[in-house]
LUMGUGU-796429 format. One record per residue: residue in three letters; y, x, z of N, C-alpha, C, O in turn. Coordinates in pm, whole numbers, plus 32768, in hexadecimal, padded with zeros to 4 digits. Layout:
// residues N
ALAYXZYXZYXZYXZ...
// end
This chain:
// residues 147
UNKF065161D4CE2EFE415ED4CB3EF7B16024D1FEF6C166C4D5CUNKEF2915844D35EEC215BE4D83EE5015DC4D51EE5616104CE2UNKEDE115CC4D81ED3F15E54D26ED0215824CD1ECB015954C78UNKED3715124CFBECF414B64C85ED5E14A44BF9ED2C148B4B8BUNKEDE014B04C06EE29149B4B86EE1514AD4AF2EE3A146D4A90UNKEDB215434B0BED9215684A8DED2E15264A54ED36150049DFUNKECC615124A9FEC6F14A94A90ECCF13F94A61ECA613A04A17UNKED1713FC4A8CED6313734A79ED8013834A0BED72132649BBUNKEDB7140549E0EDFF13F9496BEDA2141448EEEDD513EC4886UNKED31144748E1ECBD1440487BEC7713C348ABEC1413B64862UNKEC7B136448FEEC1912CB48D3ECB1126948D3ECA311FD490DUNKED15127C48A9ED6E1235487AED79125547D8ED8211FC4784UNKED7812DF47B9ED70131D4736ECF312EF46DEECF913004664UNKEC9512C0470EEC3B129A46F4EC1E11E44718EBB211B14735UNKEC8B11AC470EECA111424701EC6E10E94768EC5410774741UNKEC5E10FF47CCEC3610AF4847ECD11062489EED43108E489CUNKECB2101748C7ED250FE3490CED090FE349A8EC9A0FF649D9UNKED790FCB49EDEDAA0FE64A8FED430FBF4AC8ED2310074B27UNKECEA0F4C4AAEEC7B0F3E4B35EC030F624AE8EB9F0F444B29UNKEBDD0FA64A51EBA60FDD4A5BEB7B10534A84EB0910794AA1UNKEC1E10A84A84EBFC11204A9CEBE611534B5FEBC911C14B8DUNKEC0210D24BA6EBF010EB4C0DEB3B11004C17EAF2114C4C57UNKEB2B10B44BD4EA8410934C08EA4211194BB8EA1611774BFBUNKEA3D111B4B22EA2611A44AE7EA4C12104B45E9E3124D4B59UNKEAB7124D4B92EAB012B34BC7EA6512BA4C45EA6013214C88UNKEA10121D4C75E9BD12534CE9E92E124F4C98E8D7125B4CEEUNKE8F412444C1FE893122E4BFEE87312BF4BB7E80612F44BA7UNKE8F612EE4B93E8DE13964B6CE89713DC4BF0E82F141C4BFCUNKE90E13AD4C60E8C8140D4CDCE85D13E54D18E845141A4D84UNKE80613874CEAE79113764D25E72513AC4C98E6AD13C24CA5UNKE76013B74C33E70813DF4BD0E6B613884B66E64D13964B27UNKE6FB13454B6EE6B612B64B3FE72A12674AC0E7A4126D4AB0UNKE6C912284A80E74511B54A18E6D311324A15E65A111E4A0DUNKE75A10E74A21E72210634A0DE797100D49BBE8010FDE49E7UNKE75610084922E7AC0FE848E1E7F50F1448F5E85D0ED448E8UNKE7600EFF491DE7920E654924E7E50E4749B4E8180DD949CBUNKE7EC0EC64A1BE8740E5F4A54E8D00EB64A31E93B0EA24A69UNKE8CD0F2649D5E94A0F18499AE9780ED64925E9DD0F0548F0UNKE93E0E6548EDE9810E1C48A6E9A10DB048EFE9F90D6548C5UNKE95C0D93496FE9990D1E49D6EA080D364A26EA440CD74A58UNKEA380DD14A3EEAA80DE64A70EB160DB04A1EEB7B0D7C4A4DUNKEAF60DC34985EB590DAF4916EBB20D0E4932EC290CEF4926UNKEB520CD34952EB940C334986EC2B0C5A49DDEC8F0C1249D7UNKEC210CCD4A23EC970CE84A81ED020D374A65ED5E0D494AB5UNKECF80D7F49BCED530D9249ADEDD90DAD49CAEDDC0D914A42UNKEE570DD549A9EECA0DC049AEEEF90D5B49F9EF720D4A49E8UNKEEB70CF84A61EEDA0CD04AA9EE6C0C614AA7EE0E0C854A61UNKEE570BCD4AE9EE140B734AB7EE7A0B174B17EEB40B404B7CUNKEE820A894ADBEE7E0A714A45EEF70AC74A1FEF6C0AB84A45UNKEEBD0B3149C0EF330B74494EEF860B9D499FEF780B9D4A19UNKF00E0BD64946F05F0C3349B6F0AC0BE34A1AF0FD0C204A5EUNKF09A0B384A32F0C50B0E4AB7F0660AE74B13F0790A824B57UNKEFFA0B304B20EFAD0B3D4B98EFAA0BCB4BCAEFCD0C2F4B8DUNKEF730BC14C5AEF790C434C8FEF290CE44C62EEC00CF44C24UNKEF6C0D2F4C89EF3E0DA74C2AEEC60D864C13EE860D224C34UNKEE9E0E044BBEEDEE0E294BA3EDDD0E8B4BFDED7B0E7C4C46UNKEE100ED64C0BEE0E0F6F4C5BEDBE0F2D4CE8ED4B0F424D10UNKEE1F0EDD4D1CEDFF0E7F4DA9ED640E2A4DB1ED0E0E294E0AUNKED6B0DE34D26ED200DA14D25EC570DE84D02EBE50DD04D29UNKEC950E3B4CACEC300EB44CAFEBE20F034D1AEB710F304D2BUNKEC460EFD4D4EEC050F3B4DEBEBF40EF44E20EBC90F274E88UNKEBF60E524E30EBBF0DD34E9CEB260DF04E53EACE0DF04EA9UNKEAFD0E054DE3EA960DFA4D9DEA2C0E784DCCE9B20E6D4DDBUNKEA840EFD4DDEEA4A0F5C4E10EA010F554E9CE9970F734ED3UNKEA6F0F204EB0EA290F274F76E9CF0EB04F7CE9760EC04FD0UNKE9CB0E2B4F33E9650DBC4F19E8FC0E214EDEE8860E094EF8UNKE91E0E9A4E8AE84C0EB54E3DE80B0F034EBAE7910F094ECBUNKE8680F3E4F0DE8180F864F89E7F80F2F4FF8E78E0F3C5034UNKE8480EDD5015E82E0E6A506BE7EE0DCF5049E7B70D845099UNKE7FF0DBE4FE9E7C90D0C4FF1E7380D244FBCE6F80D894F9FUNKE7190C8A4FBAE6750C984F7BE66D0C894F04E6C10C534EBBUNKE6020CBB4EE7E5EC0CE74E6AE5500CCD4E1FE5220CD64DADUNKE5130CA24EBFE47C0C404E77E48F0BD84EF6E4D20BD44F5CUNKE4350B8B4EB9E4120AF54F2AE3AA0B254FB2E38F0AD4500AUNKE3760BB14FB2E36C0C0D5028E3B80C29507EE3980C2850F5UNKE44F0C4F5048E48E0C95509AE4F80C3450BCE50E0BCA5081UNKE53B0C695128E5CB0C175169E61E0C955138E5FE0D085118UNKE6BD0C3B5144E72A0C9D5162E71B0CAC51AEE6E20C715209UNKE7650D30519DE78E0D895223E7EF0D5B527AE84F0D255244UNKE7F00D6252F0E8550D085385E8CD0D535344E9310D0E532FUNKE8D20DBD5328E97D0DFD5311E9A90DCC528DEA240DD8528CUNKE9820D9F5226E9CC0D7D5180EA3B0D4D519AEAA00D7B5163UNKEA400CE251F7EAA60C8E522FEB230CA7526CEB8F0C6E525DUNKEAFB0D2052C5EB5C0D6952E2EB740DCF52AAEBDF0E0152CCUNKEB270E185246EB590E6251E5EB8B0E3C5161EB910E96510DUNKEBAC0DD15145EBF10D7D50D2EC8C0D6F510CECF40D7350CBUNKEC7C0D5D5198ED110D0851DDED550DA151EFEDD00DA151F8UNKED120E2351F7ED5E0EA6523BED790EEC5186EDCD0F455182UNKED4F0ED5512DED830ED050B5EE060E805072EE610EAA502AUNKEDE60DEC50ACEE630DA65075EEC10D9F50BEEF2C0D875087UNKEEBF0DB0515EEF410DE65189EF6E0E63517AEFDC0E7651ADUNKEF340ED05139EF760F4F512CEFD10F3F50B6F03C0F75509BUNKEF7B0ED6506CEFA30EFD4FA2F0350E804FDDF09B0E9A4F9DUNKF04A0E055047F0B00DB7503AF12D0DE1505DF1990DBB5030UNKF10D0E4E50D0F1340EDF510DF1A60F5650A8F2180F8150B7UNKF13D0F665044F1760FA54FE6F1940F864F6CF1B10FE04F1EUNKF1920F254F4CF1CC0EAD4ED2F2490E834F09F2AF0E8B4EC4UNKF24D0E4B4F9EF2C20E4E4FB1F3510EB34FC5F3C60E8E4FC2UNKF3290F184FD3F3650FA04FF8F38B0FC54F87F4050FD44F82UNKF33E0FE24F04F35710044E85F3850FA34E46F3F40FC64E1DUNKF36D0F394E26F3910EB34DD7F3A20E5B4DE9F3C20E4B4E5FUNKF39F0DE34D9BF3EE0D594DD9F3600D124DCEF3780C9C4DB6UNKF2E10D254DD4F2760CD44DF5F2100CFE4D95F2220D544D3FUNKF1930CB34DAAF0F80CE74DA2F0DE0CD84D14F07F0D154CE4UNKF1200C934CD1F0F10C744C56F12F0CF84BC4F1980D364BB5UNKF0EB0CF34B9AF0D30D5D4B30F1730D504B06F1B90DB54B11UNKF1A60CE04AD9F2120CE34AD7F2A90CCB4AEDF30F0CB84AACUNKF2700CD94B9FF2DF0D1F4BF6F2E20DA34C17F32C0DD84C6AUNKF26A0DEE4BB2F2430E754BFBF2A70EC04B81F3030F074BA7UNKF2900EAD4AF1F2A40ECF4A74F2DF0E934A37F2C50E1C4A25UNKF3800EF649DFF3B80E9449BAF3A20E30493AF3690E4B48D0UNKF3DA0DC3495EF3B50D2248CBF3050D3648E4F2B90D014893UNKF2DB0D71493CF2700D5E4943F1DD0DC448D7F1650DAC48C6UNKF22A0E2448ACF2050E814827F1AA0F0B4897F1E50F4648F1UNKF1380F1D487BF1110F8C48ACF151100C48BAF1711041484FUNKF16E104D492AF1C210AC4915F166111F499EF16A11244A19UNKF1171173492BF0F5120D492AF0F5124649CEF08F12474A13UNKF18C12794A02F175129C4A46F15912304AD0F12412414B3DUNKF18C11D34A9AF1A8116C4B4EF122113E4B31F0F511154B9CUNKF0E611354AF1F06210F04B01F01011574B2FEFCD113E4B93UNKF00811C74AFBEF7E12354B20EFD012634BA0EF8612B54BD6UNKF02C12594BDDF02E125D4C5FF00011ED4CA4EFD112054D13UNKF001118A4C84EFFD111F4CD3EEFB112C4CE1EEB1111F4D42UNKEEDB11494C42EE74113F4C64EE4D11CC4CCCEDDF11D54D02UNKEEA812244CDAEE6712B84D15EE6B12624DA7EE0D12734DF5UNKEEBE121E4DC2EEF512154E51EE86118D4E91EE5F117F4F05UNKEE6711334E13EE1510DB4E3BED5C110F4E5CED0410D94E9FUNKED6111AB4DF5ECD411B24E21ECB312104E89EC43121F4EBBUNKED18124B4EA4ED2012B44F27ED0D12334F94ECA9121E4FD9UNKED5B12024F93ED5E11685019ECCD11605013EC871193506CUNKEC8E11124F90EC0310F94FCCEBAD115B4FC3EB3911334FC4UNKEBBF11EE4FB9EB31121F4FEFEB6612645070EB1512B4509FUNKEBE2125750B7EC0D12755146EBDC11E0517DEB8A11DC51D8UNKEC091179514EEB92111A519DEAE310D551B2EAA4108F5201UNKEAD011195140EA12115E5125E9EB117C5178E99D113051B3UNKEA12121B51BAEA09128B5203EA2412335288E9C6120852CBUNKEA8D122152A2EA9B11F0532DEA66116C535EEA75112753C3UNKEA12116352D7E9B710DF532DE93E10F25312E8E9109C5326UNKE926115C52E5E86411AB5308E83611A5526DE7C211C55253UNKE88F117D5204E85E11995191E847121A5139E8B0125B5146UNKE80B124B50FEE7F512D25094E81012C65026E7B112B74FD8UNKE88E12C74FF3E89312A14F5DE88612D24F01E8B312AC4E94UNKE82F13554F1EE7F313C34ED6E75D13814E9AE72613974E2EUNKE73913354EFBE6AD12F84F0AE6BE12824EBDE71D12344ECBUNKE636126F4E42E64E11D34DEAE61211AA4E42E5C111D54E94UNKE66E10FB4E12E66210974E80E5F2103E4E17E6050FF54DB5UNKE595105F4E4EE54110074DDFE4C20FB04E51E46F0F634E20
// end
């Protein structure tokens, strides 16, 4: 187990799903809730579309590193790195989808496609460690709300 699991495992117990709980566990560590994009994460679910699209875990964290990087008023620009921090995410997760399983989609990950406990809350521990090791190494604070 590492440090976020337990945390994984009380906002799963509490009925959140894979790309929500990626985003919930960086909004704890900044101290903050924002309930309406967590009902917009909900769109990503168990996979999108449904369990033959690619994870949530994955897709959760494209979303994470988009709320620290992209824009967010008609002020601001993205950030020059989103781009390359979207592509150093989805080659790690194609990386390790392939290594563990027969492909990206929820259900090549899990079998008939049925949520299954432990392979998933590994898969989200492993997807949100990735993006706040790629946060950090590209000048982000993900301690700090991105507001």
């Amino acid at each position: 187990m590492n440090e976020y699991d337990i945390d994984i495992l009380r906002l799963a117990g509490a009925g959140y799903c894979c790309s929500q709980i990626v985003v919930q566990l960086a909004l704890e560590v900044q101290g903050v809730e924002n309930p309406g994009l967590m009902r917009a994460m909900s769109g990503l679910c168990h996979g999108f579309p449904a369990m033959e699209g690619t994870c949530g875990a994955v897709t959760g964290g494209a979303c994470l590193l988009a709320y620290y990087g992209g824009k967010g008023r008609a002020d601001e620009e993205e950030n020059d790195r989103l781009a390359l921090m979207l592509a150093e995410l989805s080659s790690w997760f194609n990386d390790y989808a392939a290594e563990q399983f027969s492909g990206l989609k929820c259900s090549d990950i899990v079998e008939d496609g049925r949520i299954d406990a432990a392979i998933c809350g590994g898969l989200i521990s492993g997807c949100y460690g990735k993006v706040l090791t790629i946060l950090v190494e590209n000048g982000f604070d993900p301690g700090v709300e991105n507001d």
